[in-house]
C-alpha positions as CSV (number, residue, x, y, z in Angstrom):
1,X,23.5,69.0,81.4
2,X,23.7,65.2,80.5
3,X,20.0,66.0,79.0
4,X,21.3,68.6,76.3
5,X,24.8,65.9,75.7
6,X,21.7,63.0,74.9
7,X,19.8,65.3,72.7
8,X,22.3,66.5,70.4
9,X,23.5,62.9,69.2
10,X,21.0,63.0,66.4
11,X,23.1,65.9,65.1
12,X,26.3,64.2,65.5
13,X,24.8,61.2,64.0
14,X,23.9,63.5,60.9
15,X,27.1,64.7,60.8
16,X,28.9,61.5,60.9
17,X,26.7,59.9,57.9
18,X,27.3,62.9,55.6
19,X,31.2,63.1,56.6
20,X,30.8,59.0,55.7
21,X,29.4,59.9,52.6
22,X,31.7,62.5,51.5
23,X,34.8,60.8,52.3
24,X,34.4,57.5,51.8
25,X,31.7,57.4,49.1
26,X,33.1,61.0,47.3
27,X,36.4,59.0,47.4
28,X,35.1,55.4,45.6
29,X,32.5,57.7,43.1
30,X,35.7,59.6,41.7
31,X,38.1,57.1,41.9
32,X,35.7,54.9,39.9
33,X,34.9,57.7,37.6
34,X,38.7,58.2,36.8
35,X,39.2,54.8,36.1
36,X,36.1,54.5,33.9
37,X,36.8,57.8,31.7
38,X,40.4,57.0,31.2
39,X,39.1,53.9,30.1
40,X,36.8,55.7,27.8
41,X,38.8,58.3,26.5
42,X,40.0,58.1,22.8
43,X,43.7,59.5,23.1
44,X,47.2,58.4,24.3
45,X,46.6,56.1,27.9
46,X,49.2,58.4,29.4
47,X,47.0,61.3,29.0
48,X,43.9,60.2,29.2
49,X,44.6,59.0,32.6
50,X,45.8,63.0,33.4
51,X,43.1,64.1,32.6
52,X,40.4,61.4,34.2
53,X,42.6,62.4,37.2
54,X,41.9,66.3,37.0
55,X,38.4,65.9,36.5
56,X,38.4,63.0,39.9
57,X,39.4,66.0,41.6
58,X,35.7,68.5,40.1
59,X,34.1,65.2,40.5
60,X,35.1,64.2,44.7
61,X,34.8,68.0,45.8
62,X,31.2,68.1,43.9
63,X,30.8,64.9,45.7
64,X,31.7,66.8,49.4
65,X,29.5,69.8,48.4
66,X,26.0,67.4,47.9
67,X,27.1,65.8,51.0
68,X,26.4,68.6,52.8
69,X,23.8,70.6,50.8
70,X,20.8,67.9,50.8
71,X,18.1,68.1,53.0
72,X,19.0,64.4,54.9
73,X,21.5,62.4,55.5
74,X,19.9,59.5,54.0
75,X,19.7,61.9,50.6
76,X,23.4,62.3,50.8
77,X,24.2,58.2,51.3
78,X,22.3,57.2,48.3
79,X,23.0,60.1,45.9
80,X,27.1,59.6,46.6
81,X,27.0,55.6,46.5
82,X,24.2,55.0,44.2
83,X,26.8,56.5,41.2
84,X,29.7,55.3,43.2
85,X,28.9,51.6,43.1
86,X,27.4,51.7,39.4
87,X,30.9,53.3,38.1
88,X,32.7,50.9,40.4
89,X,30.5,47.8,38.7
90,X,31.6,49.7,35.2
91,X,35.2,49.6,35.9
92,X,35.0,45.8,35.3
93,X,33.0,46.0,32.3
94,X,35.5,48.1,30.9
95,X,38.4,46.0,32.2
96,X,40.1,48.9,34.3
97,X,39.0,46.0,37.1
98,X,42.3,44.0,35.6
């Protein structure tokens, strides 16, 4: 019994990284992107940041989808925070950062 409980933590450790990776990183990559395309946007500030916000929400549950449709959890870490951290580095550039 304590044989099949040892084997199986591979699996939970798989499931953990791509639960980390859809939370946490789906989380930074759209709140980043939001930031970044109301930034971006050429219309009124209030409504360019409604609409940024509506297209967070496509952009996080596209985010939880990869997580768990890749091959590897490694796949899933660096396609989520690879764009996460590069939108979060543009939010400065285009002084949402402030």
């Amino acid at each position: 019994m304590a044989g099949a409980i040892i084997s199986d933590v591979p699996g939970k450790l798989n499931v953990a990284a791509r639960t980390l990776a859809a939370g946490a990183g789906g989380y930074l990559l759209s709140g980043s992107f939001a930031v970044v395309t109301k930034a971006l946007l050429p219309m009124e500030p209030r409504d360019a940041g409604l609409l940024a916000t509506m297209l967070a929400f496509i952009v996080f549950t596209v985010a939880v989808l990869y997580a768990y449709a890749v091959s590897s959890a490694r796949k899933a870490m660096v396609g989520i925070f690879v764009p996460a951290l590069a939108l979060f580095g543009l939010v400065f550039l285009v002084g949402g950062g402030s």
